[in-house]
N, C-alpha and C positions, 0 to 999 in steps of 0.2 A: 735615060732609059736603061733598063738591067737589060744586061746580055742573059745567055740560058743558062751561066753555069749560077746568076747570080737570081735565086730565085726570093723572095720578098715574102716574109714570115705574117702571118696577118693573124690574128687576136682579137677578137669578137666580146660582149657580155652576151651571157648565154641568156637569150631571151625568157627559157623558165622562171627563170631566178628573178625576185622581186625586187630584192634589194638590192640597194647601191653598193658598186666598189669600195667606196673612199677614198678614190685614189687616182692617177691615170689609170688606164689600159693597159699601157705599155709597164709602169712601174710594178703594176699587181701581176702580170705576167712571167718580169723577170725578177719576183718574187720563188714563182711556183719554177721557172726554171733555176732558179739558185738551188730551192730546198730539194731538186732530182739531182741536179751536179752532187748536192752534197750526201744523196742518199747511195749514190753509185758511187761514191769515192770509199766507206763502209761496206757494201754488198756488191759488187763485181758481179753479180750472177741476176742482177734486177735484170727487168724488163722496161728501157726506157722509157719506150714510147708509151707505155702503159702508166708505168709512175709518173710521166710529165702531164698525160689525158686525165689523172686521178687530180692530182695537184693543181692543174689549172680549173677543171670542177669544180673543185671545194673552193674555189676563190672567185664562181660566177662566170669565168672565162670558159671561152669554147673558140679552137683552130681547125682548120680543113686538114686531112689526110698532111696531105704533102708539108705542108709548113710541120704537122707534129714530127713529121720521120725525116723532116731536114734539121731542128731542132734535139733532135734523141740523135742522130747523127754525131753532131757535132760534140754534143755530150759525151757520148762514145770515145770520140778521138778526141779528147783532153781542149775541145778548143772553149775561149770564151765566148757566150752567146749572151749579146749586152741589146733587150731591146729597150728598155729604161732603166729610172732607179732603184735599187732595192730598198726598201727600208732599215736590211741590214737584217730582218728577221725571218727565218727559212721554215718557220711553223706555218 
């Protein structure tokens, strides 16, 4: 069981979208969170939560409130947010 500080990140396919991932959930996820780490490490002045909600879109995926702004959080404060594998490519 998660305690309250340890709140549990959930990742969805966004039901609009027709098409398939190609991939896990979790991997096409921490795809769209790699390519926000790496878009704030360049621009300081982004809008996490916003760039992470664009990025996970364009890849089918869709998060609730809370997981995007504990996600852009962590982002914020240099931490690593690992929910699968990347494929290594942050486009």
């Amino acid at each position: 069981m998660l305690g309250p500080e340890q709140q549990m990140t959930r990742f969805e396919r966004d039901p609009e979208r027709a098409d398939e991932l190609g991939a896990p959930i979790e991997d096409v996820a921490q795809e769209a969170i790699d390519a926000t780490a790496t878009a704030y490490t360049h621009e300081a002045g982004l809008d996490v939560a916003e760039r992470l909600a664009l990025e996970l879109r364009s890849r089918g995926l869709r998060t609730d409130q809370g997981s995007l702004a504990e996600v852009a959080s962590d982002i914020r404060s240099g931490h690593r947010v690992d929910t699968g594998r990347s494929d290594g490519s942050t486009a």
